[in-house]
N, C-alpha and C positions, 0 to 999 in steps of 0.2 A: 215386710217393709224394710228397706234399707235405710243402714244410719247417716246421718249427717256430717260431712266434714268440717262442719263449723261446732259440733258435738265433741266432736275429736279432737279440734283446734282448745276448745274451750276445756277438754280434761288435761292436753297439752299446757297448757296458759298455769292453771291451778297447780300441776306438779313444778310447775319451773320456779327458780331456777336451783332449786335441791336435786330436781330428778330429770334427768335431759330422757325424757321417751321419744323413744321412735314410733313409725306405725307403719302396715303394709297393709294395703286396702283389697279384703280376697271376697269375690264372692259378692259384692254388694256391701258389706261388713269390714272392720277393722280388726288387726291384730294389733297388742302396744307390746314393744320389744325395751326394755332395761337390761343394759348389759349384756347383750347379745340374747336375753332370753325372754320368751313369749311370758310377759304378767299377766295383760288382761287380754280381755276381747270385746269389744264394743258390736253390740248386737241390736239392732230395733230403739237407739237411740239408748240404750242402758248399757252398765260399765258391770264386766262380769268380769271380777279378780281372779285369778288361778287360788284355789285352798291350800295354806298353809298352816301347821299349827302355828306358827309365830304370830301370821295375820289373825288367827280366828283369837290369840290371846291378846292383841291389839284392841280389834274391833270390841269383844265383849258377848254383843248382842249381835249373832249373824245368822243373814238371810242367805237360804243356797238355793239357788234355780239352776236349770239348766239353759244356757243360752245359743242352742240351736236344739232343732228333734234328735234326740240320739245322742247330746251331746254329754259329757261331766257334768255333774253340777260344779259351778262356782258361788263365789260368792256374792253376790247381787249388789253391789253399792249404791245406794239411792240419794245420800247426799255427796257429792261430788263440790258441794262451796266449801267443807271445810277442810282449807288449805293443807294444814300442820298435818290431817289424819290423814288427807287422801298422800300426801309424797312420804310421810311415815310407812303407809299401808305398802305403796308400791314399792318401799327400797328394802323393806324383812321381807317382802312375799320374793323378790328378785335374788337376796343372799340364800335364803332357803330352797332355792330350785339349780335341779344341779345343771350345770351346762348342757345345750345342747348337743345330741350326740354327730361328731363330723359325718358329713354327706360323704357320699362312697366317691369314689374316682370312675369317671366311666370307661365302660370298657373299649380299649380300641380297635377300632374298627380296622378288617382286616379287607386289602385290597387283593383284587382277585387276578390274579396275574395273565397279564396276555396273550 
C-alpha cells in the first residue's frame, strides 16, 4: 500500500517551523531529507526514523521495524502529534548522520570519429 501525501504534508506541518523537511516520493513511498540528509522514510502511512544513538536516547522507549522487505530496521514512530519530540527527534537523528557521500561525475562519452 502506498502512503499518502497528505500523511507527509501532515509530518511536514508538525516538524515546522524548527525543521524545514524535504521529501522525494520514490516507489510509491517517501524519503524526508534534513539537511541534505535522508532522516526518515515514510512507508504504508507510518514514519520510520533512520537509528541513531542520540535519537534512541531521545525517544527512551523504541520500536525498530523494518519499513520495506529487506529493508534496515528503523525506528518506527507512532505518535507523530507530539510536536516538541517529533522536530527534537528529526534534528539529533539529521546532526548524527554523516553527509551524504557526492554522486560521481559521469563518464564522458566519447564520440566516434568519422
Amino acid at each position: 500500500m502506498a502512503s499518502d501525501q497528505g500523511y507527509v504534508d501532515y509530518i511536514r506541518d508538525q516538524a515546522a517551523p524548527a525543521v524545514d523537511i524535504a521529501y522525494r516520493k520514490m516507489f510509491g513511498e517517501y524519503a524526508l531529507y534534513l539537511d541534505g540528509k535522508v532522516v526518515a522514510l515514510v512507508c504504508d502511512n507510518h514514519l520510520f526514523v533512520k537509528p541513531t544513538a542520540e535519537g534512541r536516547a531521545l525517544l527512551r522507549t523504541v520500536t525498530e521495524q523494518v519499513p520495506y522487505p529487506r529493508g534496515k530496521p528503523h525506528f518506527l514512530i507512532d505518535d507523530i502529534d507530539d510536536r516538541e519530540l517529533l522536530q527534537r527527534l528529526l534534528a539529533v537523528t539529521a546532526r548524527a548522520l554523516p553527509m551524504p557521500r557526492p554522486k560521481p561525475e559521469p563518464a564522458k562519452r566519447r564520440r566516434n570519429a568519422p
